[in-house]
KOLMAR-803929 format. One line per field, with one value per residue (C-alpha): x, y, z; residue number from 1; residue in three letters. Coordinates in nm, 3 decimals. Layout:
<sites>
c1 = c(X;...)
c2 = c(Y;...)
c3 = c(Z;...)
nr = c(NUM;...)
rest = c(ALA;...)
</sites>
This chain:
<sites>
c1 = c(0.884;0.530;0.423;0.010;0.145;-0.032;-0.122;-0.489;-0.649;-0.746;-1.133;-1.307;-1.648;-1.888;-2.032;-1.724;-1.565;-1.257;-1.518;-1.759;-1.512;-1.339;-1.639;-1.740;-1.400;-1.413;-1.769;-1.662;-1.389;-1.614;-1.874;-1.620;-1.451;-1.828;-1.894;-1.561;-1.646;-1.960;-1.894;-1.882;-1.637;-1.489;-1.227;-0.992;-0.756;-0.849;-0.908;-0.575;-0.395;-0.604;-0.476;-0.138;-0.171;-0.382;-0.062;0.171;-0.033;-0.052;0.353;0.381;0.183;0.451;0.696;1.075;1.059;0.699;0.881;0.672;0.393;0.535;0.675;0.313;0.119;0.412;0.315;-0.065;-0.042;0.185;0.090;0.234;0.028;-0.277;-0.185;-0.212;-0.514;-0.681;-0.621;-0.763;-1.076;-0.956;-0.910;-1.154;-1.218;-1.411;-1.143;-0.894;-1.095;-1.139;-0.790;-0.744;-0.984;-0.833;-0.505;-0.599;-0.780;-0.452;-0.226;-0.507;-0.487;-0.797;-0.974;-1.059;-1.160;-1.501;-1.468;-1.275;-1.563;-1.850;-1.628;-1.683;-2.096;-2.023;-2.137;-2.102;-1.719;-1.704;-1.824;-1.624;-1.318;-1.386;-1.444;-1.120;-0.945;-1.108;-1.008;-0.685;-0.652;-0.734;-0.455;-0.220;-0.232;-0.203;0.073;0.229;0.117;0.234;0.604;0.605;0.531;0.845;1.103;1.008;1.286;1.545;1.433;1.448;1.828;1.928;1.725;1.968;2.303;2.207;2.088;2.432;2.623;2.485;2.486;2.865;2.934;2.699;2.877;3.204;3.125;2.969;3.082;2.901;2.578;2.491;2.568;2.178;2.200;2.545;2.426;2.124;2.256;2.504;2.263;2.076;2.405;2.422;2.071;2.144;2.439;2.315;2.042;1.737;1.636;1.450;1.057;0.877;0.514;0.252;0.216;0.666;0.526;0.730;0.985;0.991;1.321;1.312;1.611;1.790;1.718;2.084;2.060;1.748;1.885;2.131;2.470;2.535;2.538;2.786;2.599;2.550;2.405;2.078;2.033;2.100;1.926;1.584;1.702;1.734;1.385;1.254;1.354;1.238;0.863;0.906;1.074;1.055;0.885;1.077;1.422;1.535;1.809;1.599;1.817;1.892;1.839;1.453;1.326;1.108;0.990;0.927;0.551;0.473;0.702;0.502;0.186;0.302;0.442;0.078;-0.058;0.224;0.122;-0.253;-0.198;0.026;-0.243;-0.487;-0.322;-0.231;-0.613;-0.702;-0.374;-0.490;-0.877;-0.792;-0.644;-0.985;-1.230;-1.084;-1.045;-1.351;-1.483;-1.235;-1.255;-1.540;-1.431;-1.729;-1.652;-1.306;-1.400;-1.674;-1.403;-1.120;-1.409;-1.494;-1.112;-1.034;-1.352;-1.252;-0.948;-0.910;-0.801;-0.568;-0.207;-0.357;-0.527;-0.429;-0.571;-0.876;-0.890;-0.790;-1.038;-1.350;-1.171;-1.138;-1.504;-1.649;-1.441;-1.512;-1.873;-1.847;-1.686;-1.965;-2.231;-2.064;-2.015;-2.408;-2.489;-2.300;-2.391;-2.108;-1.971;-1.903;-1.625;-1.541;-1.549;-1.201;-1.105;-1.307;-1.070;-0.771;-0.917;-1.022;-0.666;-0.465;-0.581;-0.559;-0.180;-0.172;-0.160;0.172;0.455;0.653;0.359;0.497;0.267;0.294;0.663;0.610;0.418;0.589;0.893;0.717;0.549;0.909;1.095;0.747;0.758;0.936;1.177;1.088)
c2 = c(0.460;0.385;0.126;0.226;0.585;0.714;1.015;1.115;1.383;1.716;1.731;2.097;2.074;2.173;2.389;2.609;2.927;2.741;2.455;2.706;2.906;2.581;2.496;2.788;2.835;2.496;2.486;2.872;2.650;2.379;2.635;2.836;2.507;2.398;2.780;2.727;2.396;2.493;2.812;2.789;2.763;2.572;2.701;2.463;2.651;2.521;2.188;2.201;2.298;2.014;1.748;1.876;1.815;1.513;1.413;1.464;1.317;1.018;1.039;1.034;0.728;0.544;0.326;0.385;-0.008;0.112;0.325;0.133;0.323;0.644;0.674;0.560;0.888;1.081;1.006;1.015;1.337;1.495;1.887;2.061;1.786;1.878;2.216;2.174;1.986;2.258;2.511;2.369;2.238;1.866;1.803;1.526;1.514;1.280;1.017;1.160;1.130;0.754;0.692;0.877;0.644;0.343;0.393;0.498;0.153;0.033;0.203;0.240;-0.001;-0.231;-0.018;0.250;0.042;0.082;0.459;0.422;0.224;0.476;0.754;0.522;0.608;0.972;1.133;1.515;1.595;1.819;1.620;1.339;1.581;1.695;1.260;1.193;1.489;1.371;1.024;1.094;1.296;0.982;0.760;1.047;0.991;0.597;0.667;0.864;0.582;0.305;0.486;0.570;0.201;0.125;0.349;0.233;-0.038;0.191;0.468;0.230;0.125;0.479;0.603;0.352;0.478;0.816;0.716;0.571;0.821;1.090;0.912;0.840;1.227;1.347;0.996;1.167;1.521;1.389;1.053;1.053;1.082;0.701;0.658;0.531;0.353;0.161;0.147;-0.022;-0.319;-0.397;-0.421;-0.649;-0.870;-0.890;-0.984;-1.291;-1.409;-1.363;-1.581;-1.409;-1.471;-1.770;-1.616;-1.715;-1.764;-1.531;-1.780;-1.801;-2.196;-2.331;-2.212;-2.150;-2.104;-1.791;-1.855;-1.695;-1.805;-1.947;-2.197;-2.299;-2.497;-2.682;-2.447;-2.098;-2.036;-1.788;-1.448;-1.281;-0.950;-1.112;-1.239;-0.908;-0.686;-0.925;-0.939;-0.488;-0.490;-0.758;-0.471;-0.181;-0.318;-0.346;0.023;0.252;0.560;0.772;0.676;0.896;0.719;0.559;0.491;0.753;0.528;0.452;0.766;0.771;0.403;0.509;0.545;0.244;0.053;0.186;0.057;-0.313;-0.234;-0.188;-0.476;-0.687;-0.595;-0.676;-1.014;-1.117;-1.030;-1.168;-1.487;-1.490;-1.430;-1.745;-1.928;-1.896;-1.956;-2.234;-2.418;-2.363;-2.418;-2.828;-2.957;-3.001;-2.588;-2.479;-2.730;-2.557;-2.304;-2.074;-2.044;-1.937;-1.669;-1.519;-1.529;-1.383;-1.080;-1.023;-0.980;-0.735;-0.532;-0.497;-0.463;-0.069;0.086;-0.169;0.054;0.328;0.178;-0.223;-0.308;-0.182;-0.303;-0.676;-0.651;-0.619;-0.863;-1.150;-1.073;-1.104;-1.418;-1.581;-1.512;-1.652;-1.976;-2.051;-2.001;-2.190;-2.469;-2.482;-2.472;-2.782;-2.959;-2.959;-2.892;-2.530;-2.374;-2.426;-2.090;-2.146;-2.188;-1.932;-1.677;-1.863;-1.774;-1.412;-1.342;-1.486;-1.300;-0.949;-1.030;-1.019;-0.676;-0.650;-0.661;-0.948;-1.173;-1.536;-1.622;-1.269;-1.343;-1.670;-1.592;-1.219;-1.483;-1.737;-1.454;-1.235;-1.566;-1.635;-1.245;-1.229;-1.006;-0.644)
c3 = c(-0.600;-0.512;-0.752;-0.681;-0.846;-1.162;-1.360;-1.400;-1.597;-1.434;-1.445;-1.307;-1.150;-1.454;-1.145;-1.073;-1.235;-1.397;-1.523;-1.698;-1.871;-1.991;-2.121;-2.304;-2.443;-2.627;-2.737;-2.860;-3.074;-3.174;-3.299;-3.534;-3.606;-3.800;-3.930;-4.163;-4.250;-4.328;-4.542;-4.915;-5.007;-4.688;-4.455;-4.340;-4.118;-3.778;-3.929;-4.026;-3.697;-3.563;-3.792;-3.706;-3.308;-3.307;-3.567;-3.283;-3.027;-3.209;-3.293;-2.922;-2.822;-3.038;-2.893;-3.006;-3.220;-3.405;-3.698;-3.952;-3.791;-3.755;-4.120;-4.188;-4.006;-4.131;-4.449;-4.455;-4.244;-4.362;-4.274;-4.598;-4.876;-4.637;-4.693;-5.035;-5.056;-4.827;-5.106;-5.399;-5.129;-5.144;-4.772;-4.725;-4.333;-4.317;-4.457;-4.236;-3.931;-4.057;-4.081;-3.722;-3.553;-3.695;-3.589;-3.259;-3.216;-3.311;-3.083;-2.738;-2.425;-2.403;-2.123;-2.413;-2.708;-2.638;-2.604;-3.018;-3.084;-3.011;-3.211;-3.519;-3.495;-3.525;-3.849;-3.802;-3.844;-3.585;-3.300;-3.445;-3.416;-3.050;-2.921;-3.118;-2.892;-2.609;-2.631;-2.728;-2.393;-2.254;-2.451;-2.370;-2.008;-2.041;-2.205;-1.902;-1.647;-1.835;-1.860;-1.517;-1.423;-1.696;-1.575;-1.197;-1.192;-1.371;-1.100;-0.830;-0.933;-0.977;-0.642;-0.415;-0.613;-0.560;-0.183;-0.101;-0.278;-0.075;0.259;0.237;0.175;0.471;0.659;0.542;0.664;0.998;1.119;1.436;1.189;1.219;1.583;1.685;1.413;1.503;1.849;1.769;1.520;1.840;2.039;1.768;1.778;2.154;2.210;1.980;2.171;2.497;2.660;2.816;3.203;3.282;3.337;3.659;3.653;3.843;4.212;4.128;4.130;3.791;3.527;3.214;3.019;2.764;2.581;2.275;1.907;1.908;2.183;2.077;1.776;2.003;1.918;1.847;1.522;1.373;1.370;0.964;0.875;0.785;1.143;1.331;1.084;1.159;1.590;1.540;1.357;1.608;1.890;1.720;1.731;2.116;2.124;2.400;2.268;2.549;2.405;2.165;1.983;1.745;1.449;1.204;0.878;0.967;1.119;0.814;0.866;1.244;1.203;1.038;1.273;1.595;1.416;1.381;1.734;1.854;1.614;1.787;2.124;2.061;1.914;2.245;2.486;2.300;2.254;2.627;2.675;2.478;2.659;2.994;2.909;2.776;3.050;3.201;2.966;2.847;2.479;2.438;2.445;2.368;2.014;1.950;1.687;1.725;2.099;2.013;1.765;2.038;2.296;2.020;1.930;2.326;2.419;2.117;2.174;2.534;2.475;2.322;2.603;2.728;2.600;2.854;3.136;3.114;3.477;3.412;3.072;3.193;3.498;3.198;2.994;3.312;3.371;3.047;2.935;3.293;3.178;2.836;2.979;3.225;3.018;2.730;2.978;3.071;2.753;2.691;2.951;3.122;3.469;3.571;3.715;4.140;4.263;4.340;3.985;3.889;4.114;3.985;3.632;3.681;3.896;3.575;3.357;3.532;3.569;3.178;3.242;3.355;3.139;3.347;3.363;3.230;2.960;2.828;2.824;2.681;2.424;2.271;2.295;2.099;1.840;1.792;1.650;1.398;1.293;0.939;0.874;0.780)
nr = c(1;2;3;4;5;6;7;8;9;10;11;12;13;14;15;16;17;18;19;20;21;22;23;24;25;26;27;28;29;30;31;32;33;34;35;36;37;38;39;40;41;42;43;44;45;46;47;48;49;50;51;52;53;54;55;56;57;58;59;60;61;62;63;64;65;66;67;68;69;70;71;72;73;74;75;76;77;78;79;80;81;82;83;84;85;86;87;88;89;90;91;92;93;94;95;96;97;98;99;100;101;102;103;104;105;106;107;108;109;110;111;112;113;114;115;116;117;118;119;120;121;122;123;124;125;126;127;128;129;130;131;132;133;134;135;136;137;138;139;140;141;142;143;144;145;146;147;148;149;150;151;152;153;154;155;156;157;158;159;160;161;162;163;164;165;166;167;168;169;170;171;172;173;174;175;176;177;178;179;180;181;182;183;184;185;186;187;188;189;190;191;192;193;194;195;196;197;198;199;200;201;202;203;204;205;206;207;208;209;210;211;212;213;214;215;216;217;218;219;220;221;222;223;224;225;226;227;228;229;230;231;232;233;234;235;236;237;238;239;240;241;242;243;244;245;246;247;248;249;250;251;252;253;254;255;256;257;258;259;260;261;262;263;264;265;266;267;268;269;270;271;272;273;274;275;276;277;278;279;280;281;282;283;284;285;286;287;288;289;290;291;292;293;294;295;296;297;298;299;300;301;302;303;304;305;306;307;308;309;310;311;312;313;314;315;316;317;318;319;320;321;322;323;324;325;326;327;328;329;330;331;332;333;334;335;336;337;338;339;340;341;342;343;344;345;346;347;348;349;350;351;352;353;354;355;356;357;358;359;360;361;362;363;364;365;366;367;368;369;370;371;372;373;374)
rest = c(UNK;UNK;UNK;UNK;UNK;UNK;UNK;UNK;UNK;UNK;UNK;UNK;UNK;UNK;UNK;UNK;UNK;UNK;UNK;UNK;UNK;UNK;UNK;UNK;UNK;UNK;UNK;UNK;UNK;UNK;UNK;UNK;UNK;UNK;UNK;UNK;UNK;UNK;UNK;UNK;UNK;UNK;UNK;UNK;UNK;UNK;UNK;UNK;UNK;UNK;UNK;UNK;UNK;UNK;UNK;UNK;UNK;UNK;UNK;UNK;UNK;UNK;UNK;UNK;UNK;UNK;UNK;UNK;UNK;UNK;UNK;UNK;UNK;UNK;UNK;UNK;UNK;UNK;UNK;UNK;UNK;UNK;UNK;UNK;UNK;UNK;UNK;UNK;UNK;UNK;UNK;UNK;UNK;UNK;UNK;UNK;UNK;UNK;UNK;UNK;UNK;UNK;UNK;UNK;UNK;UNK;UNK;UNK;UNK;UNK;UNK;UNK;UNK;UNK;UNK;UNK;UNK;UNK;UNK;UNK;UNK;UNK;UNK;UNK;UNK;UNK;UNK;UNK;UNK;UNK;UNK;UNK;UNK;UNK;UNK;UNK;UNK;UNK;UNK;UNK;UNK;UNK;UNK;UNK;UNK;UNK;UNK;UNK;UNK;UNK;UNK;UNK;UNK;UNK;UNK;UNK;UNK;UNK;UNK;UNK;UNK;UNK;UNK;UNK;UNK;UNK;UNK;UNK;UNK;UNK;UNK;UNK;UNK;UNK;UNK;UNK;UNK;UNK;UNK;UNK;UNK;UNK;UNK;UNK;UNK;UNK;UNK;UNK;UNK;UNK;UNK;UNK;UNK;UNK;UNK;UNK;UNK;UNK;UNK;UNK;UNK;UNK;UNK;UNK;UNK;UNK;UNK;UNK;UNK;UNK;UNK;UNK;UNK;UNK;UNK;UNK;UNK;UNK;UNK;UNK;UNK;UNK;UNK;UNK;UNK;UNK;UNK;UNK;UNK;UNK;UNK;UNK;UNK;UNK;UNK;UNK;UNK;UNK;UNK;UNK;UNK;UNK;UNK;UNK;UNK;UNK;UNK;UNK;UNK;UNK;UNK;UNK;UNK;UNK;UNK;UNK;UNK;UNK;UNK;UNK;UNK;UNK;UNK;UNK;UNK;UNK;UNK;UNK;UNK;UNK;UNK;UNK;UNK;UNK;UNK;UNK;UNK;UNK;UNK;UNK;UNK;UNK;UNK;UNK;UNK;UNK;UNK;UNK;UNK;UNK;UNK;UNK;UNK;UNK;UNK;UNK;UNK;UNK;UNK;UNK;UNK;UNK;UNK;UNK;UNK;UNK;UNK;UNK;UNK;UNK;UNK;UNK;UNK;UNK;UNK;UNK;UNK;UNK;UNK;UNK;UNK;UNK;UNK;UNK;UNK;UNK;UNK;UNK;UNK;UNK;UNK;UNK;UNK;UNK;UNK;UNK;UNK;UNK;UNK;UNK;UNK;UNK;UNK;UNK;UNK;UNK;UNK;UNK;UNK;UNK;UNK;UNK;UNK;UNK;UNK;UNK;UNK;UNK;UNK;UNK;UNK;UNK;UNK;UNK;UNK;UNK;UNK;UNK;UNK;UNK;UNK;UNK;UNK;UNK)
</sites>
């Protein structure tokens, strides 16, 4: 189901065991392969079995509608009227080989038209027959990749039927199989229906109402699968990883999930960051957008140990970005920072680092109902 999925052709190392005996093996080929054409009078046995394969290979790079085409290389290689030909020394190889290379410009994909194209400069017959095998390894395996990529949807289609047929017998041998899972879409529904706890800044000074996605429009709105699935995926990127009753269906999602959990996670304290500087710093530093990016690349370099030690990693952060702010301000011309407001500044954002802090709160609120759904 990957749609980056494709074939490629084997290649050994010219340098290893399996390379060198490859290699000696087909230039053992090649050389007979020019001894029988060369004898007098020819031999055209191995030419023969290779007009026969490089027949089928072509046969195969046919699409079911083409049967103009294939009646065509049926015809003009057909293997018993070569065998014929080969007997009374008729077989002109050169004129097959001809033939060969034009339909193979007809029938390649544009990526190996210039590799056709070189084939046509070839004199000797025997080279020309080993580049026409090569290539047509090459138009082989295009072939494969551009089938896979065909049959994905039909896979796809068949992949889901075959999905839900099997989960309903395992559901019907063990009906307690999806009970995470039925546990966590319930809790999905209630969070949606039930309005969160008003959030209380860090000096408990003002409010600041966190509440649901339903009252926010005004009324509740009557709850549909779409909404809960997108409120359950919204909770798993906040998951505990001590509970173990993740649900069943997405265990093998569970990895992926825990890395947009920790992209999620980033993004809120960095925006808090930038929040609370802000209401130091005044419109006009913080319009500057080259002060914002400095202060955005400060907080997330400082910021790498914050899931282990986030005091610590809050205490660099409040020092650095207190820094940044005064000297921005000098540089501007500008008044600094009281001491007093420089406290109030370094003390706000240390209590980012805990997980109740209000503007946290505010904005993981404000970034869940902006997240789409998975």
């Amino acid at each position: 189901m990957n749609h980056d999925f494709h074939m490629e052709e084997k290649v050994s190392p010219p340098s290893s065991l399996e390379g060198k005996v490859k290699e000696t093996m087909h230039n053992a080929f090649w050389d007979h392969l020019k001894e029988q054409l060369s004898a007098t009078p020819p031999d055209f046995s191995c030419a023969l079995e290779l007009l026969k394969e490089i027949k089928e290979i072509l046969l195969s790079l046919l699409l079911p509608r083409q049967s103009r085409l294939r009646s065509e290389i049926e015809e003009a290689l057909d293997t018993e009227l070569l065998g014929r030909k080969a007997e009374h020394g008729a077989l002109n190889v050169p004129l097959l080989s001809k033939y060969i290379l034009d339909m193979m410009t007809l029938l390649c994909a544009p990526v190996r038209d210039e590799a056709v194209q070189k084939l046509e400069n070839i004199t000797d017959p025997v080279r020309l027959l080993r580049g026409i095998f090569q290539v047509l390894g090459l138009m082989k395996m295009d072939m494969v990749n551009y089938t896979i990529q065909s049959l994905q949807p039909h896979l796809q289609e068949h992949s889901i039927q075959h999905e839900r047929a099997t989960f309903q017998e395992l559901l019907n041998k063990q009906p307690s199989l999806l009970d995470h899972t039925t546990k966590w879409l319930t809790q999905a529904a209630a969070d949606l229906t039930t309005p969160l706890p008003t959030c209380l800044d860090a000096s408990d000074s003002a409010t600041v109402a966190c509440s649901s996605p339903n009252e926010a429009v005004g009324s509740p709105e009557p709850l549909s699968p779409t909404m809960v699935l997108s409120q359950g995926f919204l909770n798993l990127l906040l998951w505990d990883p001590a509970n173990e009753e993740f649900p069943e269906t997405l265990l093998m999602d569970r990895t992926r999930l825990q890395e947009l959990e920790s992209q999620l996670h980033q993004l809120t304290v960095l925006a808090s960051v930038l929040l609370v500087a802000s209401s130091f710093s005044g419109s006009v530093l913080f319009g500057s957008p080259q002060f914002v990016d400095k202060l955005k690349r400060v907080t997330k370099n400082l910021m790498e140990e914050f899931d282990s030690r986030p005091e610590e990693a809050m205490q660099t952060v409040s020092e650095q970005v207190s820094q940044e702010i005064h000297q921005s301000l000098k540089n501007m011309g500008l008044a600094a920072l009281s001491s007093d407001n420089t406290a109030s500044l370094i003390g706000q954002l240390q209590n980012i680092a805990k997980k109740e802090n209000c503007v946290r709160s505010v904005i993981a609120q404000a970034l869940e109902t902006e997240v789409e759904p998975l």
